[in-house]
ROPARO-429133 format. One record per residue (C-alpha): residue in three letters; x, y, z. Coordinates in steps of 0.001 Angstrom, whole numbers, padded with zeros to 6 digits, always signed. Example, Ala and Ser with C-alpha at 12.3 -4.5 7.8 and 13.67 -1.06 7.14 Angstrom:
<nodes>
ALA+012300-004500+007800 SER+013670-001060+007140 
</nodes>
This chain:
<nodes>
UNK+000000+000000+000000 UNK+002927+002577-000641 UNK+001211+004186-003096 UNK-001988+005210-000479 UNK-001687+008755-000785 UNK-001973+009159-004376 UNK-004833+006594-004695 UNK-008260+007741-005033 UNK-010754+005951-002169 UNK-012069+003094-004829 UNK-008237+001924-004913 UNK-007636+002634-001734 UNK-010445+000025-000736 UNK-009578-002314-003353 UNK-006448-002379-001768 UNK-007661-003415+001450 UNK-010099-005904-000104 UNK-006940-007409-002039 UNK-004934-007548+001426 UNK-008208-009065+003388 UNK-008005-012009+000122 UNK-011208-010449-000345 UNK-012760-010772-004255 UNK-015546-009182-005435 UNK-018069-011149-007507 UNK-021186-008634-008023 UNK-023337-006114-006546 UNK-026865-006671-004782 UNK-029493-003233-004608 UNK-032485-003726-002884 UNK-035409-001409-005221 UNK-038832-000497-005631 UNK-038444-001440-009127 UNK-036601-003549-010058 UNK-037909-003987-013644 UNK-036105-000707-014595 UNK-033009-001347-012872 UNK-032571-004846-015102 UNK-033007-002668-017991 UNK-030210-000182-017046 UNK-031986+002759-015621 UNK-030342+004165-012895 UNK-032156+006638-010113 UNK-029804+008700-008037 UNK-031354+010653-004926 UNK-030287+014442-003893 UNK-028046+014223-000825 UNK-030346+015522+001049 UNK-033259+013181+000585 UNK-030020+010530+000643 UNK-029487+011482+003972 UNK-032565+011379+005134 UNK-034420+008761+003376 UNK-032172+006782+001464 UNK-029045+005171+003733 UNK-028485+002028+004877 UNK-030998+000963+007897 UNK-027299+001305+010178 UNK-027067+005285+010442 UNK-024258+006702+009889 UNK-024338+010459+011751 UNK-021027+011179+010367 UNK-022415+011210+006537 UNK-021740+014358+004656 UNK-018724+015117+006838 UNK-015356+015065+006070 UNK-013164+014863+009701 UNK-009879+017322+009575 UNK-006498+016832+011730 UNK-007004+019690+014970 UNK-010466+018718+015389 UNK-012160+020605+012215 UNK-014628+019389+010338 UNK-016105+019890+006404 UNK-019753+019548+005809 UNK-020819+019147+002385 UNK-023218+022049+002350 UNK-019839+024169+002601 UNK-018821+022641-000370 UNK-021433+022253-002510 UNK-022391+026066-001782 UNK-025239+027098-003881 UNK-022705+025912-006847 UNK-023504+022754-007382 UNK-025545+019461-006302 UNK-024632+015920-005630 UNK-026564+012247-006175 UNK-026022+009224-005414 UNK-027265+005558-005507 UNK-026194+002874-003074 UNK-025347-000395-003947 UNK-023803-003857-001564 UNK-020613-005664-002858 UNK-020452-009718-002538 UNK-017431-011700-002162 UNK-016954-014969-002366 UNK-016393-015631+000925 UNK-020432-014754+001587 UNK-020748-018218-000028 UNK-019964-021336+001426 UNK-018019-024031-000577 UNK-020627-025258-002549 UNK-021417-022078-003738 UNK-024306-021034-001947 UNK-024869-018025-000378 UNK-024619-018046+003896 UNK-027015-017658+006301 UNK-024864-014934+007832 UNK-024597-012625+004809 UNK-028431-013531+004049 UNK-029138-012019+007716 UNK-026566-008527+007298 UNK-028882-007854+003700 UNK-032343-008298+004820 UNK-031257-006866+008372 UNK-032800-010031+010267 UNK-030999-008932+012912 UNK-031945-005741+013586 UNK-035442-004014+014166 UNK-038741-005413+013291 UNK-039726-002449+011177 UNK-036256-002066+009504 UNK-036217-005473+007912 UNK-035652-005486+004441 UNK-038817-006219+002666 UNK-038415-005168-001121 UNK-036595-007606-003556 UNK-033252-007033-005229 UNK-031216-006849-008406 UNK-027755-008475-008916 UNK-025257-007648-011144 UNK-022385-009274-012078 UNK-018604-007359-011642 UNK-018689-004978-014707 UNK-021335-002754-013258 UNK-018261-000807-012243 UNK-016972-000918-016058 UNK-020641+000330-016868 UNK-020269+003095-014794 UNK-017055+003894-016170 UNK-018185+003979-020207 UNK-021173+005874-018715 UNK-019252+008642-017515 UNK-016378+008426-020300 UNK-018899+007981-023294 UNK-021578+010512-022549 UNK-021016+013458-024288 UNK-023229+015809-022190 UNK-020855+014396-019144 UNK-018146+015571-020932 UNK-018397+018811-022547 UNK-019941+021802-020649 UNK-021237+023240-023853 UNK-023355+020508-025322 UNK-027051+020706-024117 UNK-028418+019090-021550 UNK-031985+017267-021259 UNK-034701+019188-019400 UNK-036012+018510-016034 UNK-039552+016590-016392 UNK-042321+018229-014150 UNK-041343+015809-011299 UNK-037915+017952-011294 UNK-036365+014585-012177 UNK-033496+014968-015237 UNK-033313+011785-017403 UNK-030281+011195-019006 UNK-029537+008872-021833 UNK-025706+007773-021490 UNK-022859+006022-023049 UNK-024306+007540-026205 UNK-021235+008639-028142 UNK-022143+006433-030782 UNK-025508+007715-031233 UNK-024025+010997-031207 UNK-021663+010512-033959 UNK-024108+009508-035870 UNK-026468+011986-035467 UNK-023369+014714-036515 UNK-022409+012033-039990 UNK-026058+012671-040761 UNK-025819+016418-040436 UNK-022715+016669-041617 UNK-021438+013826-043501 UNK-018564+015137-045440 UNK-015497+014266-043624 UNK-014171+017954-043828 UNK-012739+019396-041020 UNK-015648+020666-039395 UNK-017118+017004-039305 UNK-013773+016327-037593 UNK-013960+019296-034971 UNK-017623+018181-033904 UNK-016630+014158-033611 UNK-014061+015621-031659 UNK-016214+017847-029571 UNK-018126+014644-027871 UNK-014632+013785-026249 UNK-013238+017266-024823 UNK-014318+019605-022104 UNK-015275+022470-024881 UNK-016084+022827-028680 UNK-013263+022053-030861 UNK-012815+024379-034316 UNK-014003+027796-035206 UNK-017169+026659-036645 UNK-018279+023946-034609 UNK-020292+025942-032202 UNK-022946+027318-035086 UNK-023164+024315-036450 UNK-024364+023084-032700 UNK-026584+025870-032461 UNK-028109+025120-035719 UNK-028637+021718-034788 UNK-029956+022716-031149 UNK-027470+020881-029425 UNK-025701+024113-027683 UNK-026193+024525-024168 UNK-027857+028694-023233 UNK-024792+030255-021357 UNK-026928+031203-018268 UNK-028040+027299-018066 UNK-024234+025701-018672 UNK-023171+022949-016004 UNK-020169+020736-015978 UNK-021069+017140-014810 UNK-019327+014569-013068 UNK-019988+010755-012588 UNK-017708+008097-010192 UNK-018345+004779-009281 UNK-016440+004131-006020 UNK-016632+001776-003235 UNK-016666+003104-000087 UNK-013457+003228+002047 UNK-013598+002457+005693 UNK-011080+004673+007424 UNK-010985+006555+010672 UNK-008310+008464+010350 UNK-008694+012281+009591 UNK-007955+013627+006801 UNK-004322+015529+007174 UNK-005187+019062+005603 UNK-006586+022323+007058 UNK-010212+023500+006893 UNK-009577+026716+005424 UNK-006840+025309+002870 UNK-009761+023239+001721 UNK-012227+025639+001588 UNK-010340+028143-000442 UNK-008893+025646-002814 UNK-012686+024516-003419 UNK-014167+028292-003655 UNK-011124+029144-006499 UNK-011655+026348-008715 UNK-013081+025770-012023 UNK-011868+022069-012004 UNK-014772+019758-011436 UNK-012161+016752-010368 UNK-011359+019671-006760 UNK-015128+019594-006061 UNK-015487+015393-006564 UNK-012281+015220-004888 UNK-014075+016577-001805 UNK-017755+015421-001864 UNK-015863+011730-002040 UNK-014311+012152+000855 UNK-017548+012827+001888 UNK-019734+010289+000770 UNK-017143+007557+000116 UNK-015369+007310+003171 UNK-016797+006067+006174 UNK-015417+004834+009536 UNK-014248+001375+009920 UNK-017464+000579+012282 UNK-019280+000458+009522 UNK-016647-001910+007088 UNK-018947-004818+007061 UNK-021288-003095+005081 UNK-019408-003454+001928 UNK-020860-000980-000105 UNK-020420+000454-003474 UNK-021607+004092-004141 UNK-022842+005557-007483 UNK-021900+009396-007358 UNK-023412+012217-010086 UNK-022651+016068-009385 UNK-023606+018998-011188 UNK-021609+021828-011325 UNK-022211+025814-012364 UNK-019975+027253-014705 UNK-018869+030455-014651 UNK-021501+032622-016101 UNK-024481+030371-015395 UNK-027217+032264-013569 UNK-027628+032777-009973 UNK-030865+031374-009717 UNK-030022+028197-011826 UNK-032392+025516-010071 UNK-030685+021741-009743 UNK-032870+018755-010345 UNK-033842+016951-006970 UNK-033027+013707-008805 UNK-031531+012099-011577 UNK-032346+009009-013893 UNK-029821+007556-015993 UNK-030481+005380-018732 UNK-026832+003013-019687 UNK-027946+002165-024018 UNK-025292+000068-025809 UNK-024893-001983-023182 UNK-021382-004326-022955 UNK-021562-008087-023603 UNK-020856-008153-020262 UNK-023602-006644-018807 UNK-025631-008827-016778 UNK-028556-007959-014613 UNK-031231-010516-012543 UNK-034177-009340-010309 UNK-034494-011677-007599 UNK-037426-012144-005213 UNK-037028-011150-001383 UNK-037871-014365-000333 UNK-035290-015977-002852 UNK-032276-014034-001797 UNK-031319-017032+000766 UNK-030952-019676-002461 UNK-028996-017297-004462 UNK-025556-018980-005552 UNK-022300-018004-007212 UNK-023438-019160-010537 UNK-025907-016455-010663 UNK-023288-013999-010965 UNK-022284-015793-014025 UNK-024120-014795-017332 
</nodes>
């Protein structure tokens, strides 16, 4: 583990997991519907209804706050600031140690999932969707292969009246071929706008009419920079070694969106080693302002995501509450 400090906290915990022999096979979520989860739609909650509503039946009191050396603390109102807005979406890793050695799930994991253990009204009623171990690659062509992830400029889908923004993801193909059949000269323009789906801004001098044309350019006053990180969450208790104000400042300069995830990770995807048992895996979306967008620029209060061209390795099973106990290491399999 030399190379801790310039890990981010999904390495750092795959580190541990590596040490502990630990390997992942797939992800369990408990869901109200399940239907759209097998078919790749996502639904990430604001932090705030998170927080409230949406943790783990163990409370955690410390969410939201990142623990500084001297005694100071970071809450993530203080970062976020009016600037920007965070989701997130929780999901349980399984190892193969939760199954015995015939492959079957234990009674002991079985208990920690449905929380037979704990309070009569806290028992874990709905049924679940497993996936096998490329959700996290999922996540990762999600955020790399979205265009409107990646470049400020492009337009973004409107909120539905429920305040709820649907985004269709891992799209760049669909994209591309939407700009061939605009465009399909392979000039340099056609190049600059191909180009376009992959970088932060617009590429080429006339890239940006031909986007406003097309109605694909993002209104100045309503431009947001987006961000999107699987992670598991890493069980630590130390504090974090920097200074409150350092922090702050760094966070309140910026124009970097990697500073602000930075931060509302070590917010959300840290947690103290009480709860390490919990073994969970955290879905993370943030919206940020840009520069010139307008004061009164209202965030969504939660976010759908829809994954399209799926891998061949995507795999995805609903499986009743009552059949969690029979589940086996061959479902993880597809």
């Amino acid at each position: 583990m030399r190379r801790c400090n310039r890990m981010n906290l999904h390495e750092k915990q795959d580190e541990v997991y590596k040490h502990e022999n630990k390997k992942a096979i797939g992800f369990i979520k408990f869901n109200q519907k399940c239907d759209d989860l097998v078919k790749g739609h996502f639904f990430l909650k604001s932090i705030e209804n998170f927080r409230d509503n949406g943790r783990d039946k163990i409370k955690d009191d410390s969410e939201g706050i990142i623990k500084l050396t001297n005694n100071e603390m970071i809450k993530y109102g203080e970062i976020l600031n009016g600037k920007s807005q965070t989701y997130i979406s929780s999901f349980t890793v399984l190892f193969s140690d939760d199954f015995d050695d015939k492959g079957k799930i234990k009674e002991t994991t079985v208990d920690k999932l449905l929380n037979k253990k704990g309070k009569k009204e806290d028992l874990e009623k709905r049924n679940a969707v497993i996936f096998n171990i490329s959700l996290n690659d999922s996540f990762e062509a999600m955020g790399r292969n979205t265009p409107e992830f990646v470049n400020y400029e492009i337009k973004k889908p409107k909120m539905g009246m429920d305040r709820i923004q649907r985004f269709k993801t891992n799209n760049f193909l669909c994209w591309r071929k939407k700009i061939n059949s605009t465009d399909p000269d392979l000039d340099e323009d056609y190049v600059n706008a191909i180009k376009s789906l992959t970088t932060k801004n617009l590429q080429g001098m006339n890239t940006k009419e031909i986007f406003k044309n097309q109605n694909w350019l993002e209104k100045i006053e309503n431009q947001i920079s987006i961000g999107l990180k699987g992670t598991y969450v890493y069980y630590d208790d130390k504090p974090l070694n920097m200074k409150k104000d350092v922090i702050l400042s760094e966070i309140n300069e910026t124009k970097d969106i990697e500073v602000y995830e930075k931060y509302l990770a070590e917010c959300f995807a840290r947690k103290a080693n009480k709860y390490g048992d919990q073994h969970e895996y955290r879905l993370i979306f943030s919206e940020f302002k840009e520069t010139a967008t307008k004061e009164n620029f209202v965030f969504p209060k939660g976010i759908e995501l829809e994954y399209l061209l799926k891998s061949k390795e995507w795999y995805a099973k609903e499986v009743k509450n009552n059949e969690v106990e029979n589940l086996c290491l061959e479902d993880f399999k597809k």
